[in-house]
N, CA, C and O atoms as a Maestro MAE file, in Angstrom:
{
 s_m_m2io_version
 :::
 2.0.0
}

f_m_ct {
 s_m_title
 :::
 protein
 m_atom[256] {
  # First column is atom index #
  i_m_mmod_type
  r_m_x_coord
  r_m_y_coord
  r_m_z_coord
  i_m_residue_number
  s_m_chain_name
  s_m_pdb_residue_name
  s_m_pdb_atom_name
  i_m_atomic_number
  :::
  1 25 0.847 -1.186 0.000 1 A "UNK " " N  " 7
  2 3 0.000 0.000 0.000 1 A "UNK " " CA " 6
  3 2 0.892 1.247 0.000 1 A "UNK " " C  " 6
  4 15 1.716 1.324 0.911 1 A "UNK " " O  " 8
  5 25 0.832 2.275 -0.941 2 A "UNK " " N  " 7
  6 3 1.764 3.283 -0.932 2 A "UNK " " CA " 6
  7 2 1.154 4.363 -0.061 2 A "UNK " " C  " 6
  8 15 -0.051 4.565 -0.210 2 A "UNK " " O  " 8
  9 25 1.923 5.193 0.963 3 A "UNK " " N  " 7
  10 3 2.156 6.357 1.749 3 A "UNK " " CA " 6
  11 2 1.057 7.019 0.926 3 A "UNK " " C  " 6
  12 15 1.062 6.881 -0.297 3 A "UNK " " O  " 8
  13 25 0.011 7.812 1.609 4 A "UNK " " N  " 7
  14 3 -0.898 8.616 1.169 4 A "UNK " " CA " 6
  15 2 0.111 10.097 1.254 4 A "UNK " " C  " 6
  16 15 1.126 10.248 1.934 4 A "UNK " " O  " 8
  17 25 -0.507 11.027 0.387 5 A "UNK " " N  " 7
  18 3 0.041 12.422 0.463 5 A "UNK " " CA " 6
  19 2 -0.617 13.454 1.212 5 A "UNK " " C  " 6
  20 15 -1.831 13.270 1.305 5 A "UNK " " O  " 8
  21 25 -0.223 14.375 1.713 6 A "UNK " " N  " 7
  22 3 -1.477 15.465 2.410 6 A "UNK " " CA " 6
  23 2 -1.398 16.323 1.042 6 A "UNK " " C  " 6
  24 15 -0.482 16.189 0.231 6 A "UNK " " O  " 8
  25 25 -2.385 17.144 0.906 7 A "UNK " " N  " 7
  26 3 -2.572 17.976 0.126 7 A "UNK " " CA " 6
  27 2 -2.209 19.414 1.038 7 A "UNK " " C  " 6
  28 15 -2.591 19.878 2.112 7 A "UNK " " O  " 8
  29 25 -1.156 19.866 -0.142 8 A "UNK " " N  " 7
  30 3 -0.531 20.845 0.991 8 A "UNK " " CA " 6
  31 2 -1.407 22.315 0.611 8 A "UNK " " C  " 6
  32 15 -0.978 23.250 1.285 8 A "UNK " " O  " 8
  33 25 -2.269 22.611 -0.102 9 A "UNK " " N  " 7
  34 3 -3.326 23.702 0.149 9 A "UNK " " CA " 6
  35 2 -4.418 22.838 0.539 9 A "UNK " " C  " 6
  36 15 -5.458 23.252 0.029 9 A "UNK " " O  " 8
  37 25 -4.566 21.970 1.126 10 A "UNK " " N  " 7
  38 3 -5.656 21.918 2.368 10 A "UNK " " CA " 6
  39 2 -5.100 21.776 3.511 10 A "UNK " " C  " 6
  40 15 -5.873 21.378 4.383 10 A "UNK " " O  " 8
  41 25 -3.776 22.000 3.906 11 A "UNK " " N  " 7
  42 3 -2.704 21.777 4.950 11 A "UNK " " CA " 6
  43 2 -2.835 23.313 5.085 11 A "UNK " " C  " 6
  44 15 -2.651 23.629 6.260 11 A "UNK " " O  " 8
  45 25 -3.010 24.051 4.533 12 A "UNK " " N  " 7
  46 3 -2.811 25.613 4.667 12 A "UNK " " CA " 6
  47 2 -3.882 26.049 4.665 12 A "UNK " " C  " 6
  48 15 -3.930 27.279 4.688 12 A "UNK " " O  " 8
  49 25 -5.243 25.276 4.637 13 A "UNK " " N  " 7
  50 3 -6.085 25.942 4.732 13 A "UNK " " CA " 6
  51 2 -7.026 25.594 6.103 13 A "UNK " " C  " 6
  52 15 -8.018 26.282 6.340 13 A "UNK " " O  " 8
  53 25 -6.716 24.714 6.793 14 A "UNK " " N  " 7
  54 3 -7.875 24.032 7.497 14 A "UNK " " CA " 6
  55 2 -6.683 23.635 8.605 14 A "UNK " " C  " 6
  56 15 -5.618 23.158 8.211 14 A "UNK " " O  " 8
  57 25 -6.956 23.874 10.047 15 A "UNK " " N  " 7
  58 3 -6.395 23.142 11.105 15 A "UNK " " CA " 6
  59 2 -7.500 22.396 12.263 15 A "UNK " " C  " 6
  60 15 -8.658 22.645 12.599 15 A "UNK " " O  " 8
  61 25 -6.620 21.496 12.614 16 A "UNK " " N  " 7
  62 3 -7.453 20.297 13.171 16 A "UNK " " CA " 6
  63 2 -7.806 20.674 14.532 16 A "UNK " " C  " 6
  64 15 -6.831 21.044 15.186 16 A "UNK " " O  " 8
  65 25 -8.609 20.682 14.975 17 A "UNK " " N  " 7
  66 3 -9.030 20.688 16.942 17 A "UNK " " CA " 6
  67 2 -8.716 19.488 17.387 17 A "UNK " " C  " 6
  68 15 -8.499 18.518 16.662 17 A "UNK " " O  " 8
  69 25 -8.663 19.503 19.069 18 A "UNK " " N  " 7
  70 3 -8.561 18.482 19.719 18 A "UNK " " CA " 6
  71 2 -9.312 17.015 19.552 18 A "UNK " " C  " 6
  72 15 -8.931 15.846 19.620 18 A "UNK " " O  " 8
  73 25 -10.778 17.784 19.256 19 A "UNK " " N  " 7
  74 3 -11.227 16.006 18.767 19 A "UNK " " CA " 6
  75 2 -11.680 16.000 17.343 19 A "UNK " " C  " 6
  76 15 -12.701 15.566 16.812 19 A "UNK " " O  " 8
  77 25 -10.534 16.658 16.845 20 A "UNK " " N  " 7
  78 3 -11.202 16.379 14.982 20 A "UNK " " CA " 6
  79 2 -11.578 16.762 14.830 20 A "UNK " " C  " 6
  80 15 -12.344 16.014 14.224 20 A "UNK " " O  " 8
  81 25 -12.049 17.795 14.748 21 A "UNK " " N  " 7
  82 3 -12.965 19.213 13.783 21 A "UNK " " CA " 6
  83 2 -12.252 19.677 12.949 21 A "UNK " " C  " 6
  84 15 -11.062 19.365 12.981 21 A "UNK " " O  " 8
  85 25 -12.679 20.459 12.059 22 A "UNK " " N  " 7
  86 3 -11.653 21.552 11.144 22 A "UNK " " CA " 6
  87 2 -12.053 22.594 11.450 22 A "UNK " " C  " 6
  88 15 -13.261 22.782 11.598 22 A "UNK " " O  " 8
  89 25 -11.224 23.467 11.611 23 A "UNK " " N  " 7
  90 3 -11.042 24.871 11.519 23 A "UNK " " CA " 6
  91 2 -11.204 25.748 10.499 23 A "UNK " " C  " 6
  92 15 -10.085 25.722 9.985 23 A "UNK " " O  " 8
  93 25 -11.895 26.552 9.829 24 A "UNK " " N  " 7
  94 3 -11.439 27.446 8.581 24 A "UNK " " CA " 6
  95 2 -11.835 28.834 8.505 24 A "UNK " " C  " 6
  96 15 -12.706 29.173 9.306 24 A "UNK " " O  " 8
  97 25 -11.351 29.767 7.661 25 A "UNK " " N  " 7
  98 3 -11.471 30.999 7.720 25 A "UNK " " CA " 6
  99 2 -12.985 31.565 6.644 25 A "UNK " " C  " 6
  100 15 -13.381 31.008 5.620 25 A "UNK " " O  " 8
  101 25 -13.495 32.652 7.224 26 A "UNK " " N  " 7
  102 3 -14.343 33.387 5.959 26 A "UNK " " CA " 6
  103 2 -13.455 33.552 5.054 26 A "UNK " " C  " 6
  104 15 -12.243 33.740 5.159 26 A "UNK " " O  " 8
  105 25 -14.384 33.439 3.806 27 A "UNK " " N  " 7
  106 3 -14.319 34.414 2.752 27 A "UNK " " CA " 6
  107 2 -14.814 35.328 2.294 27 A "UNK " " C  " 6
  108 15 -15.918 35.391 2.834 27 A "UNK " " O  " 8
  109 25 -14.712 36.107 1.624 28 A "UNK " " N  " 7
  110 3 -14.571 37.492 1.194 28 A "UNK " " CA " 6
  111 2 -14.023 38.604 1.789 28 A "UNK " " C  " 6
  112 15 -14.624 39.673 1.887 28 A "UNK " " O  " 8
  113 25 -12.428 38.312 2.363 29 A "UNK " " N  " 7
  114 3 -12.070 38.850 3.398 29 A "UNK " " CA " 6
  115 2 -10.649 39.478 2.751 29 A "UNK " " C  " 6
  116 15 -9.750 39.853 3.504 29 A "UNK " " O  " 8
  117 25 -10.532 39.555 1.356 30 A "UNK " " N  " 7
  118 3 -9.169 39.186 0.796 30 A "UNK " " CA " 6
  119 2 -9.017 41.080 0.446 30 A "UNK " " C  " 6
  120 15 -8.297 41.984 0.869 30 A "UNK " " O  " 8
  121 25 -9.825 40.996 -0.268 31 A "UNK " " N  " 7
  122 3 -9.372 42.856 -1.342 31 A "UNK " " CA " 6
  123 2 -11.351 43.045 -1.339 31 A "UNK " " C  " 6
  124 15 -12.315 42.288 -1.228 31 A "UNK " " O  " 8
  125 25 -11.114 44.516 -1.534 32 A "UNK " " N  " 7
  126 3 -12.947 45.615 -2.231 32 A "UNK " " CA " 6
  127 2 -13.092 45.697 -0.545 32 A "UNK " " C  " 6
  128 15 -14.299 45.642 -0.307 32 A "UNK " " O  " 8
  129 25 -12.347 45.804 0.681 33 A "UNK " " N  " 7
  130 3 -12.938 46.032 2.235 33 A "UNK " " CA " 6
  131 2 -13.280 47.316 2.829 33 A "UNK " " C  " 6
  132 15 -13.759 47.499 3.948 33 A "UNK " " O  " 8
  133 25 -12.848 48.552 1.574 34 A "UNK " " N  " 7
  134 3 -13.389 49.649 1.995 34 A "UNK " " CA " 6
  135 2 -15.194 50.178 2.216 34 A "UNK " " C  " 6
  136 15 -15.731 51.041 2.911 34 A "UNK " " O  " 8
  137 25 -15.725 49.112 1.192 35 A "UNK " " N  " 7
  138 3 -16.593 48.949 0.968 35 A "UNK " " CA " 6
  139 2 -17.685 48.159 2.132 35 A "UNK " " C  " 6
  140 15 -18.877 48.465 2.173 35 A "UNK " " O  " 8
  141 25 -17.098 47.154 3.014 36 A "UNK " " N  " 7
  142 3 -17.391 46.329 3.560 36 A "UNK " " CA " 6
  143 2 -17.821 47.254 4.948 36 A "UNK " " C  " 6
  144 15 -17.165 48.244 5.274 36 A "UNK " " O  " 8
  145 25 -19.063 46.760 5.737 37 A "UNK " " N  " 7
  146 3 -18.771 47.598 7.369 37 A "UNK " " CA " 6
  147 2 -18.048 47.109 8.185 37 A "UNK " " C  " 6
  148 15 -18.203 45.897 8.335 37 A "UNK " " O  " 8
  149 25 -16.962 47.802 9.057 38 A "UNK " " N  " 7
  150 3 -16.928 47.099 10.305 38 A "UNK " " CA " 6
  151 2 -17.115 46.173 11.063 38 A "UNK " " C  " 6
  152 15 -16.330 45.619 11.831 38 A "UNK " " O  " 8
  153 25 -18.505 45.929 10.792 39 A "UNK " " N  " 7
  154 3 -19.329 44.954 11.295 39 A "UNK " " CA " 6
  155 2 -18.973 43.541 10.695 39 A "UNK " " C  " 6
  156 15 -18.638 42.484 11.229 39 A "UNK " " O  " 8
  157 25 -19.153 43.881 9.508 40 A "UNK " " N  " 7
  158 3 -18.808 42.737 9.095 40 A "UNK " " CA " 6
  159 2 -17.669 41.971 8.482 40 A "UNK " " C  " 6
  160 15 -17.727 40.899 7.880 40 A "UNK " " O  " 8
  161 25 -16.226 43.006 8.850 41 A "UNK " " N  " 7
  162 3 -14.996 42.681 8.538 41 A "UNK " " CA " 6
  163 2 -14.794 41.698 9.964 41 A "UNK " " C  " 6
  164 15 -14.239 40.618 10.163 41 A "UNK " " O  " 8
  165 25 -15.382 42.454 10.639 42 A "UNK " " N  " 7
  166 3 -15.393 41.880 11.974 42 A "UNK " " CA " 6
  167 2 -15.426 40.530 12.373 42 A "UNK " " C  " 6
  168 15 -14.622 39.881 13.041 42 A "UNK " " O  " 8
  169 25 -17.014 40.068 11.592 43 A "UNK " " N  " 7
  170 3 -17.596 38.900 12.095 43 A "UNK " " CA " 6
  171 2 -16.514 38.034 10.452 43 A "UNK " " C  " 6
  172 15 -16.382 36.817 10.326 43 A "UNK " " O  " 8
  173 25 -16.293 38.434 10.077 44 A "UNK " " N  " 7
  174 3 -15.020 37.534 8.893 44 A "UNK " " CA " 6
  175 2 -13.942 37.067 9.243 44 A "UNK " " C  " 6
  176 15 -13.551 35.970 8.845 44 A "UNK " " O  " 8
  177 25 -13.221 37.887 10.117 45 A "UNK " " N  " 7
  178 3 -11.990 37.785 10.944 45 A "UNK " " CA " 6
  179 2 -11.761 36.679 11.269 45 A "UNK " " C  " 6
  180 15 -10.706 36.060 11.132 45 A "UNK " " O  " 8
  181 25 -13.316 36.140 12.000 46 A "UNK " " N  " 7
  182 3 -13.615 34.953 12.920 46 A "UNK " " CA " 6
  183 2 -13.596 33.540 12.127 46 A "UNK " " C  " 6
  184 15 -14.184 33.219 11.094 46 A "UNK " " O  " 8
  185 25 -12.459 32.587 13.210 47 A "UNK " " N  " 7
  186 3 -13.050 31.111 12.247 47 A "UNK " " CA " 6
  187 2 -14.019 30.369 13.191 47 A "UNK " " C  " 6
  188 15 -14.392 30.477 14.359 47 A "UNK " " O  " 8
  189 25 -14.249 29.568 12.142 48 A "UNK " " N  " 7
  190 3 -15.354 28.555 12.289 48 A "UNK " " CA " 6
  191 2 -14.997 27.694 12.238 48 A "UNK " " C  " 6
  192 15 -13.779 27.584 12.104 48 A "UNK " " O  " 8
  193 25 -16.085 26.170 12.334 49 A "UNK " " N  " 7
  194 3 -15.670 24.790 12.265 49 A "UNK " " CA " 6
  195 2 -16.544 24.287 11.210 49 A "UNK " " C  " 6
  196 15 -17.772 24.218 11.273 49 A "UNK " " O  " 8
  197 25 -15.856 23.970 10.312 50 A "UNK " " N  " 7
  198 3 -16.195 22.947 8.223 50 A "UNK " " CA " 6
  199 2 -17.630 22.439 9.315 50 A "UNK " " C  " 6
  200 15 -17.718 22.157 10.510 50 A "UNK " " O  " 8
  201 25 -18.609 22.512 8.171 51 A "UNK " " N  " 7
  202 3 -19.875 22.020 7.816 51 A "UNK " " CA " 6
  203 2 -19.383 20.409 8.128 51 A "UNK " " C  " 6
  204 15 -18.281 19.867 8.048 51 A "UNK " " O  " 8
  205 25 -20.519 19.990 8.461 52 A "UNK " " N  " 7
  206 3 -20.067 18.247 8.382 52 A "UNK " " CA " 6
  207 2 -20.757 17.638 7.303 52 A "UNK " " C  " 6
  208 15 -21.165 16.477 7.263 52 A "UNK " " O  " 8
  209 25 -20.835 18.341 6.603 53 A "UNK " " N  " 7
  210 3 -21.118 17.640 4.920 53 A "UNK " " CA " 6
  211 2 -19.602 17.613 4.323 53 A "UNK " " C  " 6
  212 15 -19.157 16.802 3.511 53 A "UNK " " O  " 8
  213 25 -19.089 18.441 4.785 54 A "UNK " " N  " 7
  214 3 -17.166 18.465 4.587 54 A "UNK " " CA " 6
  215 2 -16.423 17.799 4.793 54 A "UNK " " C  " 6
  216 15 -15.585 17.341 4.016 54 A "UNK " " O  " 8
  217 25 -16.622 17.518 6.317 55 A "UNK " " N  " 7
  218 3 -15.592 16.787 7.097 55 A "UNK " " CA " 6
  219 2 -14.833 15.872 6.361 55 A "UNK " " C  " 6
  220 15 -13.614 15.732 6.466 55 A "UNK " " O  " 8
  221 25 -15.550 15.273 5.640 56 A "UNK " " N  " 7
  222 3 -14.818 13.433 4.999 56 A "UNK " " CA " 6
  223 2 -14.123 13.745 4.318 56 A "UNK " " C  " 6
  224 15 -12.972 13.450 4.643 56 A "UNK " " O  " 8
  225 25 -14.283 14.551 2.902 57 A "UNK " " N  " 7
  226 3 -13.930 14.886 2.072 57 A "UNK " " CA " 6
  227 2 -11.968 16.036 2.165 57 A "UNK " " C  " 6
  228 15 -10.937 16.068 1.494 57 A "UNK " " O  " 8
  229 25 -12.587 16.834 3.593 58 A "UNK " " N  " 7
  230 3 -11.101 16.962 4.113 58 A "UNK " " CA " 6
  231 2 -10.070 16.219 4.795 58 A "UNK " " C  " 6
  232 15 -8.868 16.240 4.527 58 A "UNK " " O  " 8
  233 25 -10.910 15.264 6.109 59 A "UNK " " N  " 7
  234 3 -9.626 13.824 6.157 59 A "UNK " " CA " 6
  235 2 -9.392 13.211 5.027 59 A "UNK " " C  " 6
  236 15 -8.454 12.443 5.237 59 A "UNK " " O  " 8
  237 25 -9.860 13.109 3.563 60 A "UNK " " N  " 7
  238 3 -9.085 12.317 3.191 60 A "UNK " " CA " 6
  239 2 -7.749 13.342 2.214 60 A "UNK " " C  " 6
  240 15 -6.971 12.877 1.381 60 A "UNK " " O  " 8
  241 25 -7.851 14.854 2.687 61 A "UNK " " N  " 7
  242 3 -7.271 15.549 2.039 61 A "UNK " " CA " 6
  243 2 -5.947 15.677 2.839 61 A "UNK " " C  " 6
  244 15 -4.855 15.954 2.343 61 A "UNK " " O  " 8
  245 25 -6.259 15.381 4.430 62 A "UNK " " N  " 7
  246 3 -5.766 15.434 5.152 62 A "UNK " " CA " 6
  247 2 -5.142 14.095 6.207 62 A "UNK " " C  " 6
  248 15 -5.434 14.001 7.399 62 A "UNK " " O  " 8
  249 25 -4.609 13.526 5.766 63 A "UNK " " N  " 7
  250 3 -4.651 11.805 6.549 63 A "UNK " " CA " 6
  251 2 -3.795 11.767 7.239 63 A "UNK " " C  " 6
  252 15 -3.423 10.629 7.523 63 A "UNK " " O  " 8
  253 25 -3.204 12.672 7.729 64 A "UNK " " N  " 7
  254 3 -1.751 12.401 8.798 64 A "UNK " " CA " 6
  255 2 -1.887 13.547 9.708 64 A "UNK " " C  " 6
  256 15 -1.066 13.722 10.608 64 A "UNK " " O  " 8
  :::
 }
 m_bond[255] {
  # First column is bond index #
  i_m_from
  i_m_to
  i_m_order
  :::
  1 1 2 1
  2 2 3 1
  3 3 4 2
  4 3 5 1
  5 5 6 1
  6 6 7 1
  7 7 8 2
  8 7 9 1
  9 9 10 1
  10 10 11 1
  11 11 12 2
  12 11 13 1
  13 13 14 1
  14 14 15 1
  15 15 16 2
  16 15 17 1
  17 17 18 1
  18 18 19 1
  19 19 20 2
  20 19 21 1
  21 21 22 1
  22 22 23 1
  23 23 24 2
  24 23 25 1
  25 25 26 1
  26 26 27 1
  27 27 28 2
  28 27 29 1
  29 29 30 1
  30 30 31 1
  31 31 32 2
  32 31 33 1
  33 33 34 1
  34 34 35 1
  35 35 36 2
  36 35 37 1
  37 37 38 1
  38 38 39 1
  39 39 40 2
  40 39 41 1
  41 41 42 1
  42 42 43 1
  43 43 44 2
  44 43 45 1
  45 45 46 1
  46 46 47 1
  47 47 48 2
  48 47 49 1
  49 49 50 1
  50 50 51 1
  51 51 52 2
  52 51 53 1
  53 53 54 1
  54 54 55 1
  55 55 56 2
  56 55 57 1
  57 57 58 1
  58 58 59 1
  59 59 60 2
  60 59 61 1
  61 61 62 1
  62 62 63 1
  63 63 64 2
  64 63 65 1
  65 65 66 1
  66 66 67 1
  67 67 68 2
  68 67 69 1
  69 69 70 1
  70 70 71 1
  71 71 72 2
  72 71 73 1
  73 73 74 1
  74 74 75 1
  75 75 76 2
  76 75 77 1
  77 77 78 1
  78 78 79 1
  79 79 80 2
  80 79 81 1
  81 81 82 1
  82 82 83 1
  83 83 84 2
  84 83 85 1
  85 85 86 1
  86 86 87 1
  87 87 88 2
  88 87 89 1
  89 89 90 1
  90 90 91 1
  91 91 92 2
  92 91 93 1
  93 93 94 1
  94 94 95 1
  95 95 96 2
  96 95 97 1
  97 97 98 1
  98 98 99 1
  99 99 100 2
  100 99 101 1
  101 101 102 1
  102 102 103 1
  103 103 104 2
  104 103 105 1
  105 105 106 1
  106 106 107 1
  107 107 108 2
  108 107 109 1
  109 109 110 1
  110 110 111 1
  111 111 112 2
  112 111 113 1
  113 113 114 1
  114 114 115 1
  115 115 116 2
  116 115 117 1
  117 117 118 1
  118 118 119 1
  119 119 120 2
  120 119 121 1
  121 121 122 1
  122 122 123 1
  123 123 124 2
  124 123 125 1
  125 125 126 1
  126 126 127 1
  127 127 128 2
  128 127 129 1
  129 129 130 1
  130 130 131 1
  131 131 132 2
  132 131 133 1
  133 133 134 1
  134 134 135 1
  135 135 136 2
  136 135 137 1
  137 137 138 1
  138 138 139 1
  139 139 140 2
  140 139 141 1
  141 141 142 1
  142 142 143 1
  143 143 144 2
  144 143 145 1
  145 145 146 1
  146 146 147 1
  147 147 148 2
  148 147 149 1
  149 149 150 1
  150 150 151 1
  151 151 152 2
  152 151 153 1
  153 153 154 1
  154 154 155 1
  155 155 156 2
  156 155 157 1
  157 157 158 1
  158 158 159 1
  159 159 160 2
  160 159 161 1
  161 161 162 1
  162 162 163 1
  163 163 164 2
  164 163 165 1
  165 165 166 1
  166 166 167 1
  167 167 168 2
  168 167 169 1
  169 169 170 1
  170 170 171 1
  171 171 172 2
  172 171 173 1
  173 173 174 1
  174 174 175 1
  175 175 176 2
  176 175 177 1
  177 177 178 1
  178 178 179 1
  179 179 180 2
  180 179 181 1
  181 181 182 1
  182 182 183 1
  183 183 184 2
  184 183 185 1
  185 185 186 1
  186 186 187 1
  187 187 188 2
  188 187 189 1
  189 189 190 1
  190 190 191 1
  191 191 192 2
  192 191 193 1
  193 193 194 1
  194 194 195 1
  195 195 196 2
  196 195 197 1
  197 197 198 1
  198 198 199 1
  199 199 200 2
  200 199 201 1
  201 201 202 1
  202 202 203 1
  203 203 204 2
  204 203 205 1
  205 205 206 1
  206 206 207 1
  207 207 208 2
  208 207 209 1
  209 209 210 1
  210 210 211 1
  211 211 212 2
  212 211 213 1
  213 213 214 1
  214 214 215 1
  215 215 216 2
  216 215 217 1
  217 217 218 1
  218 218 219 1
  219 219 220 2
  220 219 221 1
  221 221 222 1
  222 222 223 1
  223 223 224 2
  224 223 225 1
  225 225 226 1
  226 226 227 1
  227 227 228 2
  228 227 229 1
  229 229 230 1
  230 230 231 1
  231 231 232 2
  232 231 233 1
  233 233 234 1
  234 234 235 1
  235 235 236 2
  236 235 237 1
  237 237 238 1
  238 238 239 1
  239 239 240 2
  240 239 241 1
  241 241 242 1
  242 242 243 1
  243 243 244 2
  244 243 245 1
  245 245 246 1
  246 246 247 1
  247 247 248 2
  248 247 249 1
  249 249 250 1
  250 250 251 1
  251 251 252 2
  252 251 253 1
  253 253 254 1
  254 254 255 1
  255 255 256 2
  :::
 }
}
């Protein structure tokens, strides 16, 4: 059986919690933010934890 690979832009995009969750950032957070309120640069800033319609599809992006 050959060594699986991580995919190294889902290695940069997603970090793991203590019991296996993923971590990830908003988007639309990149460039056009003059435009954007406060408010809601704000609540972008913030990460979250991947949908669990995701999850699978990133361990296997992620296997080590």
């Amino acid at each position: 059986m050959p060594k699986l690979k991580t995919r190294k832009a889902a290695s940069k995009r997603y970090k793991v919690t203590g019991n296996s969750n993923f971590l990830r950032r908003h988007a639309f957070k990149g460039h056009l933010l003059m435009k954007k309120s406060n408010k809601q640069k704000r609540k972008l800033s913030q990460t979250l934890c991947v949908n669990i319609n995701d999850v699978k599809a990133i361990q296997l992006m992620l296997p080590y």
